[in-house]
N, C-alpha and C positions, 0 to 999 in steps of 0.2 A: 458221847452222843447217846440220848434215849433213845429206847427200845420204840418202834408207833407200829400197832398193831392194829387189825382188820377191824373196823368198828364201820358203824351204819351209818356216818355221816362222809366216810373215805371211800365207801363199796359202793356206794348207791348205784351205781351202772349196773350192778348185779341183782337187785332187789327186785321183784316182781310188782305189777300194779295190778291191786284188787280193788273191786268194786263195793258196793255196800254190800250186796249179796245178791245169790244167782238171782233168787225170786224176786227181787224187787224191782231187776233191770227188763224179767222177763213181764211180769207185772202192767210196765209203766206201756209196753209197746201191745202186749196181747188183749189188754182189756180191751182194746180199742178197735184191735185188727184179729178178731177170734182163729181167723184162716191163717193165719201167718204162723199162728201156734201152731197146725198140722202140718206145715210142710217140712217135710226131710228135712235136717242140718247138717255140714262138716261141722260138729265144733269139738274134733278128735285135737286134741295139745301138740301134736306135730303138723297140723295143717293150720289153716288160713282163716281160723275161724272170727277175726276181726278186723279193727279199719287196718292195723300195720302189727308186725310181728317186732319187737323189741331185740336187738342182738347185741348180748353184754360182749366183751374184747378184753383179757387179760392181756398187757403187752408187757408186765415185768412182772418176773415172780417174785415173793416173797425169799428175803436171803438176810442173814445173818454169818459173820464170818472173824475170824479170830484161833489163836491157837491154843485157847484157854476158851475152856466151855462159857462159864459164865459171861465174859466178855462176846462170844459169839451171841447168845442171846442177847445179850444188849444191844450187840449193832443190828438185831434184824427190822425190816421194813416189813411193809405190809403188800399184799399185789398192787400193783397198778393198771386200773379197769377204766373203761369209754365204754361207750353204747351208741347205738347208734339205729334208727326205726326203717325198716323194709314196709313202705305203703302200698295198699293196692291201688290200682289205677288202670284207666282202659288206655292204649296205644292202637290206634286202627292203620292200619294201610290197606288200598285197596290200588288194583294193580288189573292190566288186561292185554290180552294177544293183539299186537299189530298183524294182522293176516291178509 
């Protein structure tokens, strides 16, 4: 059995999605809306600072196994990764005293 090893086409659950660049996106919205450029931002990497936050899932680790080294490397596999997107979104309820 070959060795299949972590590569960019088997990970991708794991990979980040970047933009062209900060300025360009900041660019496209503030030439237009100069106020929007002064107002406070979250956009600290542990908060919420877009439409959804991305969450990679490793559910199988990488293993190789054998009683002979070599052979152990040969049977090892790669992680086995999902993702899956956390969206913001408004949910309302509104609610009142029967008195």
């Amino acid at each position: 059995m070959a060795a299949i090893y972590a590569t960019t086409s088997n990970q991708v659950a794991a990979l980040k999605e970047l933009y062209t660049g900060d300025d360009y996106m900041k660019d496209l919205v503030y030439k237009k809306k100069p106020w929007l450029a002064l107002v406070p931002k979250d956009e600290a990497p542990g908060g919420f600072a877009g439409k959804y936050i991305p969450v990679p899932l490793i559910y199988g680790t990488p293993q190789g196994r054998s009683a002979v080294f070599a052979t152990a490397q040969g049977n090892q596999t790669a992680p086995a990764l999902s993702s899956f997107f956390v969206y913001r979104i408004s949910n309302y309820s509104v609610g009142h005293d029967h008195q």
